[in-house]
FITIBA-673133 format. One line per 3 residues: number of its first residue (from 1); their letters; for each residue x, y, z of C-alpha. Coordinates in nm, 3 decimals. Each point is the difference from the previous one (the first is absolute). Example, Ala and Ser with C-alpha at 12.3 -4.5 7.8 and 13.67 -1.06 7.14 Angstrom:
! residues 2
1	AS	1.230:-0.450:0.780; 0.137:0.344:-0.066 $
! end
This chain:
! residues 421
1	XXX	0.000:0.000:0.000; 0.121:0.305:-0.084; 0.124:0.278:0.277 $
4	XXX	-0.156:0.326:-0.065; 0.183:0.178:0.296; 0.266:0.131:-0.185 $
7	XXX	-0.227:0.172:-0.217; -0.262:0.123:0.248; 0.326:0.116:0.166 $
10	XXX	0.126:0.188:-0.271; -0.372:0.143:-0.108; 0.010:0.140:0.373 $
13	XXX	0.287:0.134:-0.054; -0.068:0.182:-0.294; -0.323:0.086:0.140 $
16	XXX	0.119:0.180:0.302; 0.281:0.241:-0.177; -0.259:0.043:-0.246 $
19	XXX	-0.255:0.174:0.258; 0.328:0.175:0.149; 0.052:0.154:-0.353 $
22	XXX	-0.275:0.125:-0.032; -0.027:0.168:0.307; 0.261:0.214:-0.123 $
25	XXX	-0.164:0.048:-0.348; -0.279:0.144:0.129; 0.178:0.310:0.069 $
28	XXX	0.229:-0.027:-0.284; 0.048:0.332:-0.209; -0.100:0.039:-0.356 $
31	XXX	0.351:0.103:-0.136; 0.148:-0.324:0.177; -0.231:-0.265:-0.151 $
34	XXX	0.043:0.194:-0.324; 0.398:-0.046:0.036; -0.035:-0.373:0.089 $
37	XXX	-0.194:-0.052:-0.332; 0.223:0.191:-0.178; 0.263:-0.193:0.114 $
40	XXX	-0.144:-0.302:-0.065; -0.037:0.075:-0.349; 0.315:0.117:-0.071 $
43	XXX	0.127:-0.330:0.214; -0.250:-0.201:-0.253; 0.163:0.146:-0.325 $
46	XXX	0.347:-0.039:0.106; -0.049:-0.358:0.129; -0.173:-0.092:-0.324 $
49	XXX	0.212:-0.284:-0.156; 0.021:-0.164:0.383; -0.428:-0.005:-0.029 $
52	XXX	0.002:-0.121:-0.332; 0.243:-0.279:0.077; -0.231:-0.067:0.264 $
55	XXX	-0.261:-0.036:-0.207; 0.180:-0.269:-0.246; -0.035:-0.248:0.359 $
58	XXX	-0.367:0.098:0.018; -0.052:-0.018:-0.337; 0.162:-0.370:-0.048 $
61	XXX	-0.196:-0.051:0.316; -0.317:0.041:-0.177; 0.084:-0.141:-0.319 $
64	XXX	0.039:-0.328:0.277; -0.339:0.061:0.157; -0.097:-0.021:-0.376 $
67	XXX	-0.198:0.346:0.060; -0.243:0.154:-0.302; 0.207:0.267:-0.278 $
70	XXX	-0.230:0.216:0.145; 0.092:-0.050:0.402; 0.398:-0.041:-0.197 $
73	XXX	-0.083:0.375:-0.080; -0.092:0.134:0.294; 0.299:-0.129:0.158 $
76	XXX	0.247:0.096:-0.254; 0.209:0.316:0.041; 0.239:0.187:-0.201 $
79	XXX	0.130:0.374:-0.004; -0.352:0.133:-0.112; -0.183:-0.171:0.235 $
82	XXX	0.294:0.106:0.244; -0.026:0.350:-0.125; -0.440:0.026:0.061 $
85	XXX	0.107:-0.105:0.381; 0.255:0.287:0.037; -0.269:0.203:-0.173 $
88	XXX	-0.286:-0.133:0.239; 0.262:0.075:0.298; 0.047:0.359:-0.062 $
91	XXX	-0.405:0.042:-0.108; -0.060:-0.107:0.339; 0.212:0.229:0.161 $
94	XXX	-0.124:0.282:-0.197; -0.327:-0.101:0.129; -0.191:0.233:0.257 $
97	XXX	0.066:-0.103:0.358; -0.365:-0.122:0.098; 0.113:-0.052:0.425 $
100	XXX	-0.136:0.335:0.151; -0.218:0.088:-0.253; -0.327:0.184:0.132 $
103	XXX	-0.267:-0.199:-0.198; -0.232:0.199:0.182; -0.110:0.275:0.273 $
106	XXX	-0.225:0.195:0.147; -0.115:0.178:0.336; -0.287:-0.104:0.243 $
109	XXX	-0.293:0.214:0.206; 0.216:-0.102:0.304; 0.311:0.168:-0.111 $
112	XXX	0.170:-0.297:-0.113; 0.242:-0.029:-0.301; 0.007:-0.300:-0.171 $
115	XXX	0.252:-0.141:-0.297; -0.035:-0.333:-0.173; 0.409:-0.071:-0.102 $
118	XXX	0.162:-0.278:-0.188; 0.202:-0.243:0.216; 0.217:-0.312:-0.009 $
121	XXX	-0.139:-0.334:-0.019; 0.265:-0.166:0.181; 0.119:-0.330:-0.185 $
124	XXX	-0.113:-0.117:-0.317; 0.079:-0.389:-0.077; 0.033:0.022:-0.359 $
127	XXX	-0.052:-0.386:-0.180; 0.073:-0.020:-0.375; 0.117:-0.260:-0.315 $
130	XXX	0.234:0.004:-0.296; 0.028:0.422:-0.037; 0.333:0.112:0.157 $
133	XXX	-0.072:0.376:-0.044; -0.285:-0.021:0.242; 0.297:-0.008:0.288 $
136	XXX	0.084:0.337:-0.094; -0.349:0.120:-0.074; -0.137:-0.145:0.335 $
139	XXX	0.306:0.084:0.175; 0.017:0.354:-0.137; -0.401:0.068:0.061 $
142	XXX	-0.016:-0.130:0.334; 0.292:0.239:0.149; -0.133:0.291:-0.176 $
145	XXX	-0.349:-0.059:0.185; 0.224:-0.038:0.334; -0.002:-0.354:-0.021 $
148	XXX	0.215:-0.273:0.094; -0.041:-0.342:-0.192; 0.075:-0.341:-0.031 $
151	XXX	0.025:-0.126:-0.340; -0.036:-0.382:-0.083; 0.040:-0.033:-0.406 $
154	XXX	-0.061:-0.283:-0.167; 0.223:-0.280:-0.022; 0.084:0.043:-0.376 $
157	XXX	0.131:0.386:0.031; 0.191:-0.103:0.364; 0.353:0.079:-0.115 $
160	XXX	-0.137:0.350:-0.226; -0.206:0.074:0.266; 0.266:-0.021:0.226 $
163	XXX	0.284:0.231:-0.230; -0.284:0.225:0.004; -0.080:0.019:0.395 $
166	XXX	0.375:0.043:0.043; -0.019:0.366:-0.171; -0.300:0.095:0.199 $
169	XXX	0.192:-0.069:0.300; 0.278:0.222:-0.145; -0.236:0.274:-0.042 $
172	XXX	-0.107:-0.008:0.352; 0.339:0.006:0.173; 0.134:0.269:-0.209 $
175	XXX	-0.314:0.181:0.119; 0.018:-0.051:0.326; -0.315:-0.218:0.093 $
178	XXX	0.012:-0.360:0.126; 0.053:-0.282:-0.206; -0.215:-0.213:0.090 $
181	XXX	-0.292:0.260:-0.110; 0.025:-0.253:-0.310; 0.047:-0.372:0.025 $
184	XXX	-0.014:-0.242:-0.217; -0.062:-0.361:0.147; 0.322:-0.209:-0.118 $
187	XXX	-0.153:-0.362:-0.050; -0.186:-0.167:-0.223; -0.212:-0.201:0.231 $
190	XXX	-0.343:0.038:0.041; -0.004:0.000:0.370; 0.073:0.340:-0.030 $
193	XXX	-0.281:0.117:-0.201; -0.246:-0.168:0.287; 0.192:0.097:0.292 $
196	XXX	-0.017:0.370:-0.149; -0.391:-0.068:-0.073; -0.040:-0.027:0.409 $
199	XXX	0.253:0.304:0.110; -0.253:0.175:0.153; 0.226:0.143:0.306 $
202	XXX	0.186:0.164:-0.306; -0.136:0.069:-0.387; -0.289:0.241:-0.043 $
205	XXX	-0.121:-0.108:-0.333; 0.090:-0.292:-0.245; 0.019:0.072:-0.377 $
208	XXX	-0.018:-0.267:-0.233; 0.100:0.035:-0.370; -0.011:-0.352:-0.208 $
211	XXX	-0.245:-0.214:-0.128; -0.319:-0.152:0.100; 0.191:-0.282:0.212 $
214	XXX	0.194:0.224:0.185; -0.261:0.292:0.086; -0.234:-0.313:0.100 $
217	XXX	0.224:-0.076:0.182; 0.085:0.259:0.196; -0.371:0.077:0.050 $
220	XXX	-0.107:-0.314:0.180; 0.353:-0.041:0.248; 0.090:0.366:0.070 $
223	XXX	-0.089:0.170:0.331; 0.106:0.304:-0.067; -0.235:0.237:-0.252 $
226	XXX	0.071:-0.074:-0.378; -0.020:0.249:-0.289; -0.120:-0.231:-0.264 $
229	XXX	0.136:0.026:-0.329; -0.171:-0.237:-0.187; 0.042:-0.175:-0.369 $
232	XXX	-0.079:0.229:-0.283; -0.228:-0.168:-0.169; -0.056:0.351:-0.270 $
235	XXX	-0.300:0.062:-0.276; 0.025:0.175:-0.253; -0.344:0.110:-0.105 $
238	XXX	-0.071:0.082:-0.408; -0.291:0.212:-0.002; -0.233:0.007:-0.334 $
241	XXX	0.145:0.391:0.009; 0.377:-0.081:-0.009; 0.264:0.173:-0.258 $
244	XXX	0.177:-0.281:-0.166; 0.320:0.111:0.026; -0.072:0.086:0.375 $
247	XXX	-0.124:-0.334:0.026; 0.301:-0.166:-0.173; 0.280:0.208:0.177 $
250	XXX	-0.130:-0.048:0.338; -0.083:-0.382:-0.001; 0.360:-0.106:-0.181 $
253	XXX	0.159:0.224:0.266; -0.203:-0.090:0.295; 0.108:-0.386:-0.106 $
256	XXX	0.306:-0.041:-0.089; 0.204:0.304:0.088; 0.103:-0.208:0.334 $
259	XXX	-0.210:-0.325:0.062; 0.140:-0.062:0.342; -0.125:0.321:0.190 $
262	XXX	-0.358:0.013:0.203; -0.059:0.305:-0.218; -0.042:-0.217:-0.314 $
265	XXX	-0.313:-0.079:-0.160; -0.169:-0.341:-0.051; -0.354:0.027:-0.137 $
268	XXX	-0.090:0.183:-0.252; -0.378:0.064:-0.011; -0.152:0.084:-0.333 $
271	XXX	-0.372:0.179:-0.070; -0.180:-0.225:-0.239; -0.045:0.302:-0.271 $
274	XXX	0.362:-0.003:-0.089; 0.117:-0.372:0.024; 0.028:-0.071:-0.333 $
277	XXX	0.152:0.332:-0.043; 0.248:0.185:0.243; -0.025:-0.323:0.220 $
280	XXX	0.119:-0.209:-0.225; 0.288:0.234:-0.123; 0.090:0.015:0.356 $
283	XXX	0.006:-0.400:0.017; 0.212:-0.026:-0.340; 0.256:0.241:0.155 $
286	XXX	0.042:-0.173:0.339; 0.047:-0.363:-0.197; 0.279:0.207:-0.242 $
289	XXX	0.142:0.136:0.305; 0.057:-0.372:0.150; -0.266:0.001:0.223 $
292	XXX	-0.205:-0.324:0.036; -0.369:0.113:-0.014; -0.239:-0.194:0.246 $
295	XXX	-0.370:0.054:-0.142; -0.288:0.020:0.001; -0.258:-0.222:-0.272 $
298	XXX	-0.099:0.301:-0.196; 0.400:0.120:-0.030; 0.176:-0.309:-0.027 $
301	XXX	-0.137:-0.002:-0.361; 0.298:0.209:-0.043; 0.333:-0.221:-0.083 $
304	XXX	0.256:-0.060:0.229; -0.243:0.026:0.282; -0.031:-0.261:0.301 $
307	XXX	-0.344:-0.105:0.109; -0.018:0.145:0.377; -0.125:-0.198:0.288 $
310	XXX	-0.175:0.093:0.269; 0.322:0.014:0.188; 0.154:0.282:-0.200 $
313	XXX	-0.253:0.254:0.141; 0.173:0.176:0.298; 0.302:-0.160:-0.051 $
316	XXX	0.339:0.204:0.042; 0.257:-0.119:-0.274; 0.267:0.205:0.019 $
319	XXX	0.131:-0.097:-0.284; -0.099:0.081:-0.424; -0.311:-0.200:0.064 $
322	XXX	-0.346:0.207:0.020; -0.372:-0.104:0.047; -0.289:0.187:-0.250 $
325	XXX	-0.344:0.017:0.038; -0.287:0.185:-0.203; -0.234:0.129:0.200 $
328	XXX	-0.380:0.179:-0.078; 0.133:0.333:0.129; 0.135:0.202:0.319 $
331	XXX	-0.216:-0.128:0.252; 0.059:-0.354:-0.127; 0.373:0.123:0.032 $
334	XXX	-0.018:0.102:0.342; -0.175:-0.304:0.112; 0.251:-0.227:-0.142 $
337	XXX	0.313:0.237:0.185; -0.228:-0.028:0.350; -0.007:-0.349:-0.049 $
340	XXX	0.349:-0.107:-0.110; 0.229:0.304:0.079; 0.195:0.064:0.293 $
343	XXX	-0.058:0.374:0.067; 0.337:0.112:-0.130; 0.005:0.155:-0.328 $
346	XXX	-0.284:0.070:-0.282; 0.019:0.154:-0.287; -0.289:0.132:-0.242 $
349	XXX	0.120:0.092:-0.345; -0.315:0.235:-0.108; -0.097:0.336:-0.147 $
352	XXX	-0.322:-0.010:0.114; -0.012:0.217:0.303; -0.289:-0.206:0.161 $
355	XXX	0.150:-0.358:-0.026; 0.253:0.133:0.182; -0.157:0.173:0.286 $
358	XXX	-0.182:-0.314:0.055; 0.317:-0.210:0.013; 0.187:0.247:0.209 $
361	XXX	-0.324:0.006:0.214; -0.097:-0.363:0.004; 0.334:-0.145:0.098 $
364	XXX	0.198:0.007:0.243; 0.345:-0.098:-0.057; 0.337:0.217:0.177 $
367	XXX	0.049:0.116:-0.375; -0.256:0.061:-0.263; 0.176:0.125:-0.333 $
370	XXX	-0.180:0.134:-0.333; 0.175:0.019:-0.281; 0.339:-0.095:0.129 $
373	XXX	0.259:-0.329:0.045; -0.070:-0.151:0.358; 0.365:0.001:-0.048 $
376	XXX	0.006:0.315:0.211; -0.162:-0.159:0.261; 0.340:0.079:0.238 $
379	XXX	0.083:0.232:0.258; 0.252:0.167:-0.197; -0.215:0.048:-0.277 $
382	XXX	-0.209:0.196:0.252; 0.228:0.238:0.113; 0.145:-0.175:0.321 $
385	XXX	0.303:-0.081:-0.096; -0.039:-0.380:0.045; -0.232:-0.242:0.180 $
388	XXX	-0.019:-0.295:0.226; -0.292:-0.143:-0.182; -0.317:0.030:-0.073 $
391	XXX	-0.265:0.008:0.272; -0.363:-0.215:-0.146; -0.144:0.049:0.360 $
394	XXX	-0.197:0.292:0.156; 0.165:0.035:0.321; 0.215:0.327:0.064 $
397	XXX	0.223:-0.044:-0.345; -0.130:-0.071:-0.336; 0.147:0.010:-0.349 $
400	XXX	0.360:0.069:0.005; 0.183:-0.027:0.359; 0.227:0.325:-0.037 $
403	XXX	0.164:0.144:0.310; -0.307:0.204:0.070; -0.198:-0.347:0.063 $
406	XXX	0.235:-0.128:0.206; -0.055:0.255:0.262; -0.292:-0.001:0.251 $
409	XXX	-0.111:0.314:0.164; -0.004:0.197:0.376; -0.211:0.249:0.195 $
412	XXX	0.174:0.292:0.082; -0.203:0.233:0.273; 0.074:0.284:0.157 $
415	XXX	-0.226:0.216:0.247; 0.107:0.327:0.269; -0.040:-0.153:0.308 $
418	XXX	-0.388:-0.132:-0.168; -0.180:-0.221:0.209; -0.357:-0.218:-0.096 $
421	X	-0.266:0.142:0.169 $
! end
């Protein structure tokens, strides 16, 4: 039987200077979190062939796990990818400071002042697969918000993941703030992810970033409150108003521009009016792109088509494979997305200003597009300089986790000596 002491030591551990951290954080200044990610960046550029021959062991790694081209992609890194970190890095610390921020105030009858400010949430357990740049962006996010966090990435990315954490911590001492205000858990074994599940004495909030498996997952063992980032299973809705080559440019992009990322789409829903028209010019492209087309009986008339099964409705690929449906029109659209989507992403591709007020009212996904790839469907994209994930639940954050999100909130009141009568 195995002995999990060792790790629930270690977790403890970790735990504990973890909480210390971010005691200090709290009170961190703006400029000195700005210098550690500045830092880190600059640590992350320079350190650039070390991470990428880091990421030859991960990659072999994978290519032994036998992972998907897609999940081979998200994994990979080169000086590009290496360069969108560094760029990601320095976003973030251009960011706003969100800790202090008065979200709100106002004065009471019984001479009381009263401010609403942004605050710390203490530690965040970050849980993620495959993506080594979400070390940085997690790391990065979660010290800007005040912050400290303990990062467990998946077992493919460990050696990356690892090159990358060792920058962050470079930022952080050159800065001046502790160390262990980022962590990254340095095992493989599982144990850790359930021992960190149950650190209630020490981790604020748990963010997992993966697939279906893992966010289940963490759902059903953790004790400690989860933002859920669930699969993205994304529509794409063709409405019997859409502009061809709107309809076109956005599907092919929204596809196959990166397969592997939640943002991606996966159905593609198509008004009856046009299926033998722009739908079917949208089906011919995907196939000539190299994407294997699961559907439905009235489009897989089209050649080089693949009869879907039940099973390809709600189903994330990830990969160049897509589901397509026809359906009678927008409400038969949104009925379908209720039923098999997973609140992420939607899209509507319409110029018909009342198909998509109805879709933007009817649904209720963290991002409803119109006219645009569900590509963008990332925290950078949205002006915060880089994300944790996407939130799919309604509790406190939703839609991209930025380092606003990852701050909760404080009553500030002051009276003159005022007393309740």
């Amino acid at each position: 039987m195995k002995d999990l002491a060792p790790i629930a030591a270690l977790m403890t551990d970790i735990g504990a200077r973890a909480k210390a951290a971010s005691a200090t954080l709290a009170f961190a200044t703006p400029d000195s979190k700005t210098a550690a990610l500045m830092a880190a960046a600059d640590a992350v550029w320079a350190q650039r062939a070390d991470i990428i021959a880091a990421n030859v062991l991960d990659m072999d790694y994978g290519r032994e796990k036998g992972l998907s081209p897609a999940m081979m992609d998200r994994l990979m890194l080169d000086e590009t990818r290496i360069q969108g970190i560094v760029d990601s890095l320095r976003n973030v610390a251009d960011q706003t400071d969100p800790v202090g921020d008065v979200i709100a105030e106002w004065d009471m009858d019984s001479g009381l002042h009263i401010q609403r400010v942004r605050t710390p949430l203490g530690v965040i357990g970050v849980i993620y697969e495959s993506r080594p740049n979400v070390t940085a962006d997690a790391g990065a996010l979660c010290l800007k918000a005040g912050n400290a966090v303990i990062l467990r990435g998946g077992s493919e990315s460990f050696h990356s993941s690892g090159a990358i954490h060792a920058c962050l911590v470079q930022g952080l001492r050159a800065a001046g703030l502790p160390e262990d205000a980022i962590q990254l858990i340095p095992t493989r074994d599982r144990a850790a992810v359930s021992e960190l599940l149950k650190m209630t004495d020490y981790v604020d909030v748990i963010v997992p970033r993966g697939g279906k498996g893992l966010v289940g997952l963490v759902q059903r063992e953790a004790r400690v409150p989860v933002f859920a980032h669930l699969e993205g299973i994304v529509h794409i809705y063709l409405d019997a108003s859409a502009d061809p080559e709107k309809a076109l440019r956005v599907v092919l992009n929204s596809k196959t521009r990166r397969t592997g990322i939640c943002g991606a789409a996966e159905c593609v829903l198509i008004h009856r009016d046009i299926a033998n028209t722009i739908g079917q010019g949208v089906v011919r492209a995907l196939i000539d792109a190299g994407v294997e087309v699961h559907a439905d009986e009235t489009l897989a008339r089209i050649d080089g088509t693949v009869v879907a099964e039940d099973s390809d409705w709600g189903q994330e690929f990830l990969d160049m494979i897509v589901a397509a449906r026809v359906v009678d029109d927008t409400e038969a659209a949104i009925a379908h997305i209720q039923e098999f989507g997973s609140n992420h992403t939607d899209c509507i591709v319409a110029e018909d200003a009342a198909a998509v007020a109805q879709f933007f009212e009817r649904l209720d996904s963290a991002i409803l597009m119109h006219n645009a790839s569900t590509q963008f469907a990332d925290g950078g994209e949205f002006g915060m300089g880089a994300e944790i994930g996407i939130a799919t639940g309604k509790m406190h954050a939703r839609g991209p986790v930025g380092s606003e999100q990852l701050t909760s909130f404080k009553y500030l009141v002051t009276g003159d000596g005022t007393v309740r009568s």
